[in-house]
C-alpha positions as CSV (number, residue, x, y, z in Angstrom):
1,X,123.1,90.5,197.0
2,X,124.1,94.2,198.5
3,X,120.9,95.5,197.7
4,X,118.9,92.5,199.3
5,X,120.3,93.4,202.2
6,X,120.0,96.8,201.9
7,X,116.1,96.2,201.5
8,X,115.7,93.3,203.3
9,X,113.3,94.5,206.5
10,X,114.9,94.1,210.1
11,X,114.0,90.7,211.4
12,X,112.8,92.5,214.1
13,X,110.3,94.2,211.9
14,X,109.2,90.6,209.9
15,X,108.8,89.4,213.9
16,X,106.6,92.1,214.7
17,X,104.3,92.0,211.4
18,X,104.2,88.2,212.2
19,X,103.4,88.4,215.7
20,X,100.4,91.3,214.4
21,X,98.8,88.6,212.0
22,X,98.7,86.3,215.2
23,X,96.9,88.7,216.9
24,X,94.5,89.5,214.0
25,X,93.7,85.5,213.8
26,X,93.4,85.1,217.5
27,X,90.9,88.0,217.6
28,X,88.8,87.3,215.2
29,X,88.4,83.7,216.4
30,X,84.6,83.1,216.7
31,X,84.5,81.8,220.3
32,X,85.3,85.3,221.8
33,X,82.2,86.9,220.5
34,X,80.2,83.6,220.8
35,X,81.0,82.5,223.9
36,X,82.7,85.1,226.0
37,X,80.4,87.7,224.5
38,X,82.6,90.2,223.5
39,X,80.8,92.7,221.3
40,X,80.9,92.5,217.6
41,X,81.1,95.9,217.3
42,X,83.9,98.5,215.8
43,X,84.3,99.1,219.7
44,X,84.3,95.3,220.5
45,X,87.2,94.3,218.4
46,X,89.2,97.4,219.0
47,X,89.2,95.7,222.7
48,X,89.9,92.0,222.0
49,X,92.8,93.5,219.4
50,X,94.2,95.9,222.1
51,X,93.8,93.1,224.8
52,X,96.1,90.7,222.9
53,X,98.8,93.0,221.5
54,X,98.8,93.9,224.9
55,X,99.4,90.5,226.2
56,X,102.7,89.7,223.7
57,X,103.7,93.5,224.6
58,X,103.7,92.6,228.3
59,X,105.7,89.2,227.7
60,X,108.3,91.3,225.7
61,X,108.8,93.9,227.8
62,X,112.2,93.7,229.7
63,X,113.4,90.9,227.9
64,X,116.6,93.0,225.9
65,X,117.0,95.1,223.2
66,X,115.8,92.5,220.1
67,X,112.3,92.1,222.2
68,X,112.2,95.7,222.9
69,X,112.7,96.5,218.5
70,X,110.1,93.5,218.5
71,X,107.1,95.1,220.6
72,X,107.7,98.7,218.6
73,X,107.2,96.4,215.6
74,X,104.5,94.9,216.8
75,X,103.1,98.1,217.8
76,X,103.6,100.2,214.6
77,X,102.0,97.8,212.8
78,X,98.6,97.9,215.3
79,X,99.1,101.4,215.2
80,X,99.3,101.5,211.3
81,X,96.0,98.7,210.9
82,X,94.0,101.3,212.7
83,X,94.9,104.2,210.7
84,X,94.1,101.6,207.7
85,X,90.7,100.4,209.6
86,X,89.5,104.5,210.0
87,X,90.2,105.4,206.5
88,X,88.4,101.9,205.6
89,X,85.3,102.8,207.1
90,X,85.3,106.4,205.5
91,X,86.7,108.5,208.1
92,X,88.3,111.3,206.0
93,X,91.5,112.5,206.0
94,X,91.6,115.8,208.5
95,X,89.8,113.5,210.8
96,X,92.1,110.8,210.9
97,X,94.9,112.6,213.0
98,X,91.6,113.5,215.7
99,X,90.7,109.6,216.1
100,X,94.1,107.9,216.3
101,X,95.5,110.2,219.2
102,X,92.1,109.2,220.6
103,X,92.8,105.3,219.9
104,X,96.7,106.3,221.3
105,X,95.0,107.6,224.2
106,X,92.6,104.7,224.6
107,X,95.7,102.1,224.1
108,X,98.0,103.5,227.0
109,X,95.2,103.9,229.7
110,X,94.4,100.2,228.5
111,X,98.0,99.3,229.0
112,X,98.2,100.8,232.6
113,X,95.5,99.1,233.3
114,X,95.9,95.8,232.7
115,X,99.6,96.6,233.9
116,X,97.7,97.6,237.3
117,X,95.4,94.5,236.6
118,X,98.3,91.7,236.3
119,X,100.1,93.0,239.5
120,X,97.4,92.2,242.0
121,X,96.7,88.8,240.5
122,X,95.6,86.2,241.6
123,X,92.7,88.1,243.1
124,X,91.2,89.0,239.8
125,X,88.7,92.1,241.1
126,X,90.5,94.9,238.8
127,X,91.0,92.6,235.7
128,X,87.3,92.2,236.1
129,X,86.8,95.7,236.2
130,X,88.9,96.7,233.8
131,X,87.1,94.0,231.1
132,X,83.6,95.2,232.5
133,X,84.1,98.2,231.1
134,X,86.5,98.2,228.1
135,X,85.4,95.0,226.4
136,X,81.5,94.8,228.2
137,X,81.1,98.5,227.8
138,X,78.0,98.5,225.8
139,X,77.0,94.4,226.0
140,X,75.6,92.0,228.8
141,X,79.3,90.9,230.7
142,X,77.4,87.5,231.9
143,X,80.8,85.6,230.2
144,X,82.8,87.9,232.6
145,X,84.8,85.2,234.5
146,X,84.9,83.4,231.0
147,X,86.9,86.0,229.7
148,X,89.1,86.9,232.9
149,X,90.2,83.2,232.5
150,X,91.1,83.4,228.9
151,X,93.1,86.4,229.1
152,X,94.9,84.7,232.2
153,X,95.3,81.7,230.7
154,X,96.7,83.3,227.3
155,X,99.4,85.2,230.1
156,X,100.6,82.2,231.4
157,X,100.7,80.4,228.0
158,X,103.0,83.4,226.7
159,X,104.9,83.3,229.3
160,X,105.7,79.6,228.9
161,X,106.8,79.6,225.2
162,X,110.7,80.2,224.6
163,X,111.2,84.1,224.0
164,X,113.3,83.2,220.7
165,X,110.1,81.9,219.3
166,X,108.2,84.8,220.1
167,X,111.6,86.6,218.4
168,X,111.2,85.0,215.6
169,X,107.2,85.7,214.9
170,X,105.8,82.9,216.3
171,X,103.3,82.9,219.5
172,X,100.9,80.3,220.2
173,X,97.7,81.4,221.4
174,X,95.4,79.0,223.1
175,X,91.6,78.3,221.8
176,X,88.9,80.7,223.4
């Protein structure tokens, strides 16, 4: 029994790896690449994965100390799929250091963005800009206002669902 708990992972750390695998399943769901066109590309997914995480870090934030342990679980374990995804696809191991402060880079000008983004809602001009050119970078952006919906719909959806189920692991994404 001692050393259960002595092993046992923080819940905060189980909530985090859950809430990851939520994001995973929500971004690889086929409507965002079918219908709102986001590329299905290395570059493409690294968008619509940053995008959500991004979305349950920003309902976290400034919600106490169990949802602040949450979202740094929930961002180690990005963090730690990418470094997994680069040495996937080959990238050797004196390059992987190079590519993941560039990702780290990517990921917090993506954050202030969309922080900057959110705050001038509900005139949606810089979300559009922002997804013109992170997600549409190299693809036609005719689903644009598709997309800006989605991502403001999956906002207000988070922000409706009680925090202790997003504690516990558990956020409910809505269809694309």
């Amino acid at each position: 029994m001692l050393l259960d708990r002595l092993f046992r992972p923080k819940p905060t750390l189980v909530a985090g790896r859950a809430l990851y695998a939520g994001v995973v399943k929500q971004a690889r769901t086929p409507a965002l690449y079918e219908a709102l066109g986001a590329p299905d590309t290395v570059e493409g997914r690294f968008e619509i994965y940053t995008l959500h995480v991004f979305l349950l870090l920003d309902r976290l934030r400034r919600q106490g100390p169990q949802a602040s342990d949450t979202s740094q679980a929930l961002f180690d374990t990005y963090v730690a799929s990418l470094d997994d995804a680069l040495r996937e696809m080959g990238v050797g191991d004196l390059s992987v250091g190079k590519k993941m402060r560039k990702l780290g880079e990517a990921f917090y000008g993506r954050v202030k963005s969309y922080e900057i983004a959110f705050e001038s809602l509900p005139d949606t001009s810089a979300l559009n800009a922002l997804l013109t050119r992170t997600v549409y970078a190299e693809a036609e952006s005719a689903a644009l206002p598709r997309l800006a919906d989605y991502v403001i719909a999956q906002r207000a959806g988070l922000a409706a669902q009680p925090l202790e189920a997003l504690l516990a692991g558990y956020a409910v994404w809505s269809p694309a």
